[in-house]
N, C-alpha and C positions, 0 to 999 in steps of 0.2 A: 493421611493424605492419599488420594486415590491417582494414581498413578499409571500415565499413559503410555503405551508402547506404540514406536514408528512400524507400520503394518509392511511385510517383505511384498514383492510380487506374487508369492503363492500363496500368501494368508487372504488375499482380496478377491472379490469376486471377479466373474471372467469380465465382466464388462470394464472393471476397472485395473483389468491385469491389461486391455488394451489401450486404456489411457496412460498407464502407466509406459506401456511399450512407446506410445508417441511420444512422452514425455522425455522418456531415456533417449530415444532416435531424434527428437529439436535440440534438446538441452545438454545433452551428454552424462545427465543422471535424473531421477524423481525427487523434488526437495521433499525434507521431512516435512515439511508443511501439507504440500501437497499431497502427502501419501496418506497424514493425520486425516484431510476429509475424507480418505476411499477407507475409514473404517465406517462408515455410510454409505449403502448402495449405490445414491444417486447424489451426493452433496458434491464429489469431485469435478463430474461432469457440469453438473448446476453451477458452480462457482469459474469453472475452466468457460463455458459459456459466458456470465455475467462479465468476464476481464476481456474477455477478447470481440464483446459486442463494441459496432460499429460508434464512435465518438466523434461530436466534434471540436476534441481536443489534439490537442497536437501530444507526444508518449514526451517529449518534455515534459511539459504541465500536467499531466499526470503522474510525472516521475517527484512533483515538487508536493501536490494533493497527498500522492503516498506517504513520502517522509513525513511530511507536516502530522498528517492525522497520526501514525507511527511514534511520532516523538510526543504527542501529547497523549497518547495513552499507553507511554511509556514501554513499547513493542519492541524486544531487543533483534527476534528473529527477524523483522519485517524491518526495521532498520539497516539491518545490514544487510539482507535480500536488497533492497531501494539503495543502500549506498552502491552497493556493484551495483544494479540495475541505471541507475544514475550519471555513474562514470560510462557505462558504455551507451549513454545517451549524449554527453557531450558533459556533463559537470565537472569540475576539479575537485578534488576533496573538501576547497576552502569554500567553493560555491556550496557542495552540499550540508557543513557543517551549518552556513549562513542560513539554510533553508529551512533545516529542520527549527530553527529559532522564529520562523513564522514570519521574518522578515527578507526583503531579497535585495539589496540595497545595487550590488551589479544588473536589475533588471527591471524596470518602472510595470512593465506589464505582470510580471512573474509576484511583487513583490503586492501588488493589489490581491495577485490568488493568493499567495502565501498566507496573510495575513485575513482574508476572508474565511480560508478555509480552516486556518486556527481557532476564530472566531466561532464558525461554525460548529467545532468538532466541539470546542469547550462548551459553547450556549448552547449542547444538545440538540441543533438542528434551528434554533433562534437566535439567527447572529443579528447583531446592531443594523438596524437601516443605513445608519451610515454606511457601513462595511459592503451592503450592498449594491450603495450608489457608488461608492466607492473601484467596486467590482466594474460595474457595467462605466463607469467613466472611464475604466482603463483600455475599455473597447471590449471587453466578455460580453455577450449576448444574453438574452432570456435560454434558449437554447442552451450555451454553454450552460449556464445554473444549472440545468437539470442535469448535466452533464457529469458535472462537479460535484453534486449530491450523491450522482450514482456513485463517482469513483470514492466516496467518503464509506458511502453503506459499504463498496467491496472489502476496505480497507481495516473498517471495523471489524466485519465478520473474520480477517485472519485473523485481526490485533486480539479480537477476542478467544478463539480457534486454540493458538499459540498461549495466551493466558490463563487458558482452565487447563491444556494438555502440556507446557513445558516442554514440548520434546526439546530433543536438542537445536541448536544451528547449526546449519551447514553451510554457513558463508561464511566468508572473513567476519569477525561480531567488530561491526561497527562501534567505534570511539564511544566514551559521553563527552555531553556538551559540558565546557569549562564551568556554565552559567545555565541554572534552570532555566527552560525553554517555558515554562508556565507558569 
């Protein structure tokens, strides 16, 4: 098995020795995740770009998009990244357990994304018409969709990131669900 090492500040190049500095100076450290893309020139900045472009999603509903896709491609790091990420968005632990199951029962709008966006991750990008009427009846937009798609692709690309490189986690490692979530 080929085996991936979390890259220091001095192993990376300078471009990403400064991302790395904004990173430490917002967050109060570089997650392994993040440091994993600056073994790539330009993939830290490209992906630090793609999370932080302008949405019309409220960081709720993206905090619900993240777990969701997360728990169905079984992402333990981004899990638990989204469980802390989640709680200091406003969720309780029981909220985000209930989320990551694709269902959101505390919140009629929330629980249309939940569930679309599970649909979505599993039908590889072909979720049920219903799911979509479904979506837009809860008041999401055309807009929003695209919106929703992007933060799916974001979320892949760590879920998948994390699954070929294993580094370690550096968050609390989020619970499993009592009950397969898929």
């Amino acid at each position: 098995m080929t085996h991936f090492n979390v890259p220091t500040r001095d192993q990376v190049s300078a471009n990403n020795q400064a991302i790395f500095d904004n990173l430490q100076k917002g967050l109060g450290f570089v997650p392994n995740l993040y440091a994993t893309f600056a073994l790539n020139e330009t993939a830290l900045g490209d992906y630090l770009t793609l999370q932080n472009r302008k949405s019309t999603l409220r960081a709720k509903e993206r905090e619900v998009i993240n777990l969701v896709v997360s728990q169905v491609n079984e992402c333990l790091y981004c899990l638990s990244a989204h469980t802390a990420l989640g709680k200091m968005h406003g969720f309780s632990e029981d909220q985000i357990l209930e989320i990551r199951t694709g269902e959101v029962a505390f919140d009629a709008k929330l629980d249309a994304l939940a569930k679309f966006t599970k649909d979505l991750t599993i039908k590889r990008g072909k979720p049920a018409p219903e799911s979509i009427e479904k979506l837009l009846a809860a008041g999401y937009t055309q807009a929003n969709v695209i919106d929703i798609i992007i933060v799916v692709g974001d979320k892949i690309i760590s879920n998948f990131i994390h699954g070929v490189t294993q580094i370690p986690i550096d968050f609390p490692v989020a619970v499993e669900l009592e009950v397969a979530s898929v």
